[in-house]
Each structure stands twice: as structure tokens, then as C-alpha cells.
N, C-alpha and C positions, 0 to 999 in steps of 0.2 A: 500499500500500500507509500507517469511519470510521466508530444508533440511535435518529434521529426517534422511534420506537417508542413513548416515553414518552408520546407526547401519546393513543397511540388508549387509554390508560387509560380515557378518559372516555366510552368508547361502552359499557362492559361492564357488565354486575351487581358488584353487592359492593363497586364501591369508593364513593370519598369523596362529601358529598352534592352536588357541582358536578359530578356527571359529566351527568345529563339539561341544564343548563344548554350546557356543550361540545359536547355531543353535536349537538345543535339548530342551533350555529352553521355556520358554512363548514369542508366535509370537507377542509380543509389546512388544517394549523396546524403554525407554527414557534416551535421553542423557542430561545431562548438558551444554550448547555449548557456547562457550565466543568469541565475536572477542574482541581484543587486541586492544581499542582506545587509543588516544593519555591522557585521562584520565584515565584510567586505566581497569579492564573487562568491557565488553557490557554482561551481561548476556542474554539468551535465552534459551528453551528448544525446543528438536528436539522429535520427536517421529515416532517409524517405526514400522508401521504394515507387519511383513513378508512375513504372509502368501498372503497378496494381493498384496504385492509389492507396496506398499504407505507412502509416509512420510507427516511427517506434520512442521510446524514452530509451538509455542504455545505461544502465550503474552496473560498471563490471559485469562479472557475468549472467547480471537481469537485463532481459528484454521486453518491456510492456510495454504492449500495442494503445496507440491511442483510439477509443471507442469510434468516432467522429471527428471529419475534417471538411472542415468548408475552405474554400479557396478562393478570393474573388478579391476584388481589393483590399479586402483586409481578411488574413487569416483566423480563420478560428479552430483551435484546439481545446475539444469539449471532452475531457478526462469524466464524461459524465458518473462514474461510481462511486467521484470522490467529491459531486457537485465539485467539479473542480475547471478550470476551463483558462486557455491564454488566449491572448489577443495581441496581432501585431501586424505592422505594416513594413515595408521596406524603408530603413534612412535614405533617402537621396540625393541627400548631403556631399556634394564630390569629395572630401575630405575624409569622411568617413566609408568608401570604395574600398576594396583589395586591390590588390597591385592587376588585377585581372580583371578591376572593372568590376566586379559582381557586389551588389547591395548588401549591407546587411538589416536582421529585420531588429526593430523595437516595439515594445509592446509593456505588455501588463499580466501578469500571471494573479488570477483570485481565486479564493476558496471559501463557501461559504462555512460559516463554525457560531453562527447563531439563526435566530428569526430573522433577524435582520442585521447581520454581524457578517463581513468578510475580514478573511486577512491579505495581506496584498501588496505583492513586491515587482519593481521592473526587473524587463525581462529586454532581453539582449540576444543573438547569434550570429554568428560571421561563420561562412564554410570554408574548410581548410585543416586551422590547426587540428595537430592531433595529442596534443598533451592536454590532462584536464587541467591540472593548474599549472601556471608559467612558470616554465624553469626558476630555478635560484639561483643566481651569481654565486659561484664557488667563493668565498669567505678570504682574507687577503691572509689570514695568518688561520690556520687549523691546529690545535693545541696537541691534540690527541687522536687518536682512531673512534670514530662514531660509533658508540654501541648499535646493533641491530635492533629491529623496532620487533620483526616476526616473535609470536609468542602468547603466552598468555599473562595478560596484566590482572592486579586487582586493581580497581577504581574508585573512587571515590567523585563524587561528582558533589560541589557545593552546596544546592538545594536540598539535595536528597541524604536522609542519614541511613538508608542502604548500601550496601556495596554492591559495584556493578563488575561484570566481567570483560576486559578487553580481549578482544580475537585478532590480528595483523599476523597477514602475512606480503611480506616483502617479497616481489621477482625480482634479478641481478640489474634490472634498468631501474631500480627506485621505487618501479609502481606498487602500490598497498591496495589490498581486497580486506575488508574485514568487516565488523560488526560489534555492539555492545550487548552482553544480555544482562537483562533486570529482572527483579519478581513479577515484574507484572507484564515483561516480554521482551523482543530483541530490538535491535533498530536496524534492521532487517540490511540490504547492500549497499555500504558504505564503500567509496574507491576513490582512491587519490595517490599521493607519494608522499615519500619518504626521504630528504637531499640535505645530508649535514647538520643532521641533528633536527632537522622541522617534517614533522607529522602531519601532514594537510589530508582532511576526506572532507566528502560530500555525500549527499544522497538526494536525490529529487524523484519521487514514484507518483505526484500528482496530490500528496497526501502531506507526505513529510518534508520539509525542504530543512537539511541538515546540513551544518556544516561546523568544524573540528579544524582549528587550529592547536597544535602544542609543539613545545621549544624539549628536546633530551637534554636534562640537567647536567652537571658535572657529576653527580652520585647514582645517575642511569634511571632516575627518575622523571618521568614527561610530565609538564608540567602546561595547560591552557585552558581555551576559552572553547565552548560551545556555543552554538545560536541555533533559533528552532523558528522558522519563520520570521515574521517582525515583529514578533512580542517575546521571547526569551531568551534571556543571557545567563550561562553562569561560565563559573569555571569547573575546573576538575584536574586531580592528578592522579596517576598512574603509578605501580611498580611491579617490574616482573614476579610474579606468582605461580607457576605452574602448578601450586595444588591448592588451589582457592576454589571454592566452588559454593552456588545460589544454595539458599535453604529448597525443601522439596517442595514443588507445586501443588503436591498433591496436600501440602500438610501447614498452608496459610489458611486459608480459609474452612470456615469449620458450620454445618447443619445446626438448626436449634430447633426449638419445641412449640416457639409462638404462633406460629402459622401451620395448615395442612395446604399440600395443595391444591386441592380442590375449591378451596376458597379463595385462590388466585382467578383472577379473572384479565384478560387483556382484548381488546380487539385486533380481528383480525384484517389482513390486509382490504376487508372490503367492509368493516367497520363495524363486524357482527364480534358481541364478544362472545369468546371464547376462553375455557377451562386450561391450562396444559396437563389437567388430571381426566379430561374430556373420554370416554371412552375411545372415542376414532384416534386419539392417537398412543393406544393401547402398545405394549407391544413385551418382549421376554424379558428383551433389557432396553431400555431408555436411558435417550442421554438430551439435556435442553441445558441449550446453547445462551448462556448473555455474550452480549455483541453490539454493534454499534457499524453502520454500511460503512462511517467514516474514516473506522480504522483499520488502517493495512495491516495488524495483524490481527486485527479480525477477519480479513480478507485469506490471509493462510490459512488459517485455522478452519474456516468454512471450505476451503475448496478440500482439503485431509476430509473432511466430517461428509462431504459428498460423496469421496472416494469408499468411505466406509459406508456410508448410507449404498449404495450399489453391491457394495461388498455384502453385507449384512442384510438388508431388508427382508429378502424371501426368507432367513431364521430366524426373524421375531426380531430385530434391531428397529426402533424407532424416534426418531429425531424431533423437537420444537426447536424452534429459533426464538426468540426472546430477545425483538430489536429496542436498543436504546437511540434514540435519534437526537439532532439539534434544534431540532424549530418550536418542538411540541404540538404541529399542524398536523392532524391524521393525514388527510388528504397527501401536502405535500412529502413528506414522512412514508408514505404505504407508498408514495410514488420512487422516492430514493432506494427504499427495501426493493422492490420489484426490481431495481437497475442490476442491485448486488446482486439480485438470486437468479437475474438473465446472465448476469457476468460470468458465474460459475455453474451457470446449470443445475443449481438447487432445487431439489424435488419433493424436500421436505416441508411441512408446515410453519408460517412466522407469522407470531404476532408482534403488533407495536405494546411495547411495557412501558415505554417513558421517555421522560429526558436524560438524555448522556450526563448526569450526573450523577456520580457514586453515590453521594448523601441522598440523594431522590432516589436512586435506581435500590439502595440499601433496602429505604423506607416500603420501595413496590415487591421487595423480595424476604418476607421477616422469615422464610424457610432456611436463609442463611443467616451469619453474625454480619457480614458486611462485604459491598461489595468491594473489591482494592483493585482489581485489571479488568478491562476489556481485552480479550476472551475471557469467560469464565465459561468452565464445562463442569457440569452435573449430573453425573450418571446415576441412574434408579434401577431399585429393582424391580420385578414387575410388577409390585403392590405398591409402587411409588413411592416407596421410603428409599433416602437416598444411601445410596453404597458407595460414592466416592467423589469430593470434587476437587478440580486445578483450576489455579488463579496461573491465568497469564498465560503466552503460545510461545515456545520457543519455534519459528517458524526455519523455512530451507537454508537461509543466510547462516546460520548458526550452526551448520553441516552434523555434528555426532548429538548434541543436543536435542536437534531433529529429529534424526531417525533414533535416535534413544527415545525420545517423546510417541511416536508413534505405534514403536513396539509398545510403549506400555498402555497406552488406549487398545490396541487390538485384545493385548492381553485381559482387561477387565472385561472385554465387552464376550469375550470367550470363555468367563467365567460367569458370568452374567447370564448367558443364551445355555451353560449346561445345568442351569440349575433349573 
């Protein structure tokens, strides 16, 4: 939970006079794409395939497709699963040209995150380079030999009095592929470099727009700043750990006795309420999903829970979805749920439960003590008393994490179906 789009500008009428020049060349082209944080570039790469009319976001080795691309004077890139969407046109400013003459585009990246609340940063591309962040000037005096970044760090991040997990792994040209994991989940494809001692990543998936500055101390200690959009700054430092590891997911969050569920009630996407103790969705073992369409690792976590829903359904496995949204608008809210569940093919049942907030979302769930992540997963057994839940998704970015994660869902749900 990323616009290539901008490049198929150059195939169309009406725009700038290098469009027949692009057009002519190789049907891929990759852009550079930067929004403008309040720390300085987000780097990203965009890629458009012409001849099909498809673009792509690229973070290291993720590729996600943008849903929707209009082209016409002004482009539009509608990331619609994360009501998320750019807008841009070409500079055509000769000053601002590549040496080739070709435009670049500028624009606006927004996302909605209330009723009436965007976040909302410029947005920038030029085609060509291939570095995400610009080289560093090699230093005029180098003291010592740069510790290696690749490894596992423990974290600590300023806000949070959690510890978080660092993942970096360095290739011999500099570039870093990694990820952060927390209790409440990962921050899924982070990529950027690594050059004398500075740590630069990014991530933009349409959802997240991340970006990680840190300086390697003299004591092998990283030591920077984070930003998360255009509302959050902290710092964070780092040090190698390699046997630090998350409390268990299964063993934050804890069932309590105030509520049954049958006396939960929520409507459903067509505004009829419905039970998630309802008989129709009966099954050996049960599992109801908290989640939210706007976050991307609720977006892993649902597509895993699809994969099982296929896998399991014909031996009694059965699924609710239980969306938390931003607006608190059924209407527009039932319309965002439907986007996710066309996204990934969801065949399961969802209702709208509330607002994306914990303390509200706590309050609509007194079957738990409280809610702490989006994903939360709730496994029943068939009399609907609950047999086990996780707080949080370690999603594919997090590589063993992952598929550790997933064996152990398969595992319950196999313990669950032979009872």
C-alpha cells in the first residue's frame, strides 16, 4: 500500500511539440518522479508501457500498477484504492528541458485521510536519470572504512516507545532494498542507497510517501530523521542487532467478556445491517478481519486472506471483513471498500464498522481489550468464541517474517477445520 502515466503524455494530440519525437522511441519509458517532502525529495520511479497503455509505481522490487490513467492535457493518475490520485502537466519552461529537449511534468500528488481532509505534496518527473537519489560527492578527507549498512538493526524511533526492526540490505553499487517492522506492521518497500556513511530510502505505493534520511556515526551507530507525508517528522537511531526481535503478534492483543458477538451489529456494503455472528456466515473455522481500504498493509494482508479464502472455503473456512474507513459517509465509504475488494478479488463478506480510529474502532469492538494495528485478524471457532488473534501484518517486504507469518495462519486454520 504507488503513476508511470506521465510518460504516455507523448503519444497523444495536443500536447507539447516532443510528443511525435517520444512517441517514435521505445514503448517503455521510465521516469524519475520526486514529491517534494517537507525533508527534502521522496524519490520514486514511474514506468509506462505505451503500447498497452499501463503504468507502473516501482520501489525496488515492487511493481504496482496504476488502476486508471487519463491523458489529455493534463494527466491524471487515479491510485483509486488509496482514494489517492496525481495530477500534472508538462513545464514548458525552456530552462527546465533535458538536454534532449523533452519536458518534464509538474503537478500535485493528494490523498484523501478525512471527510474533508487531504494530504498533499508536489510532484515533479524528468525521464532519464537512473539513480533514485543523487549521487554524493565523495567527502574530501575519509577518516576510516564505512561500516556496512546490510543487516539487522534494533530501532528506536523518537515518537514511539516501541522498538522497531531494521532490515538493509546493500548490492556492491551502494543501492539499499529494505524495510522497518513494528507491532502493528512493516513499512513494506523501502529503496534507496547507501554512499559514505549516509543511508537515504524512500517509498511511495500511492498510500505511504516515506522517506529516511541517517548519517553512520563514528561508534556504527545511524543516527536520522524520518518524514511520513506532510504532517510527520521524527527522528530515530539505529544499532546493529542481529538477535532483537518484535514481541509475538499473536500475544498483544487479548478477547474479553463485555460483549458476544452477536450483539455486534454493522452495515453492510449496501447499508443492510448485518451480525458477523449472522448464520450465513457460519463456517468450521472463522476468521474477521479489522482493516481499513487505506492501508497498505491492510492491502497484504487481504490479498494472503483471499489466497486462503480459495484455499479453505469448500472445508468450512469462513471470512468477514470489518472495514474501518475515513469519512464516516456509508455511501462514500461502501464505495472505497468495493474498490479494495475489486482490487484483490475479494469474495468474502464486508461490513463498514466505523471510523479509522482505534479509540472509536476499540469502542465498536468490546469483544476485544483494544484495538493497537490495522490488520487485526480474529480467528473463531465454530461456536464463535475466539481461538486466537494478531495485531499487525508482517507483509512480502519483510521476506522470512512473511512466510513465517503465513505458515502460522495456515496452521491455526488447520487446527480449527479438524476439530
Amino acid at each position: 500500500m504507488i503513476c508511470t502515466c506521465l510518460l504516455f503524455i507523448t503519444a497523444f494530440p495536443g500536447l507539447s511539440p516532443d510528443s511525435k519525437t517520444e512517441a517514435s522511441e521505445s514503448q517503455t519509458l521510465r521516469y524519475r518522479s520526486v514529491l517534494h517532502s517537507p525533508g527534502g525529495e521522496l524519490p520514486f520511479f514511474l514506468e509506462l508501457d505505451k503500447a498497452n497503455s499501463r503504468a507502473w509505481i516501482i520501489n525496488g522490487t515492487e511493481r504496482i500498477e496504476i488502476p486508471e490513467v487519463t491523458l489529455a492535457n493534463k494527466v491524471v493518475l487515479s491510485i483509486d484504492h488509496y482514494d489517492s490520485k496525481i495530477e500534472a502537466t508538462r513545464d514548458l519552461r525552456p530552462e527546465h528541458s533535458n538536454n534532449n529537449g523533452r519536458k518534464p511534468l509538474r503537478g500535485v500528488w493528494r490523498k484523501r485521510i478525512g471527510e474533508d481532509q487531504w494530504t498533499q505534496l508536489d510532484f515533479s518527473a524528468r525521464l532519464g536519470p537512473e539513480y533514485r537519489f543523487k549521487p554524493i560527492p565523495k567527502p574530501a578527507h575519509l577518516k576510516k572504512e564505512i561500516p556496512p549498512v546490510s543487516g539487522r538493526w534494533s530501532v528506536k524511533f523518537s515518537k514511539s516507545e516501541e522498538t522497531a526492526i531494521g532490515l538493509f540490505k546493500e548490492s556492491p553499487d551502494g543501492d539499499v532494498q529494505g524495510t522497518f517492522l513494528t507491532n502493528t506492521g512493516d513499512y513494506r518497500y523501502l529503496s534507496g542507497s547507501y554512499e559514505y556513511g549516509r543511508l537515504r530510502l524512500s517509498c511511495f505505493d500511492g498510500a505511504h510517501a516515506f522517506l529516511f534520511d541517517a548519517q553512520m556515526q563514528p561508534d556504527g551507530v545511524l543516527k536520522g530523521d524520518f518524514w511520513s507525508r506532510d504532517v510527520w517528522h521524527e527522528t530515530w537511531t539505529a544499532r546493529r542487532d542481529d538477535q532483537v526481535r518484535l514481541p509475538d503478534g499473536f500475544s498483544l492483543t487479548k478477547w474479553t467478556n463485555r460483549a458476544a458477538l452477536k450483539n455486534l451489529r454493522f452495515p453492510d456494503l449496501d447499508g443492510n445491517l448485518r451480525s458477523p455472528a449472522d448464520p450465513a456466515f457460519a463456517g468450521k473455522a472463522r476468521i474477521i478481519e479489522v482493516f481499513g481500504s487505506w492501508c497498505p498493509n491492510c492491502h497484504d494482508s487481504s490479498a494472503h486472506l483471499v489466497e486462503l479464502d480459495r484455499r479453505y472455503r469448500d472445508r468450512g473456512l469462513s471470512i468477514v471483513g470489518l472495514a474501518f474507513e475515513v469519512t464516516g459517509d456509508l455511501n462514500r465509504d461502501a464505495k472505497q471498500v468495493r474498490r479494495f475488494a475489486k482490487r484483490h478479488n475479494v469474495q468474502y463478506p464486508i461490513l463498514i464498522a466505523g471510523l479509522a480510529d482505534k479509540k472509536k474502532a476499540s469502542g465498536a469492538l468490546p469483544i476485544l481489550d483494544e484495538i493497537r494495528a490495522y490488520p487485526t485478524t480474529i480467528f473463531l471457532r465454530a461456536d464463535g468464541t475466539i481461538h486466537a488473534v494478531h495485531t499487525g501484518f508482517s507483509g512480502p517486504a519483510t521476506g522470512e517474517a512473511h512466510r513465517r507469518l503465513r505458515r502460522h495462519y495456515e496452521t491455526i486454520i488447520e487446527e480449527l477445520l479438524a476439530r
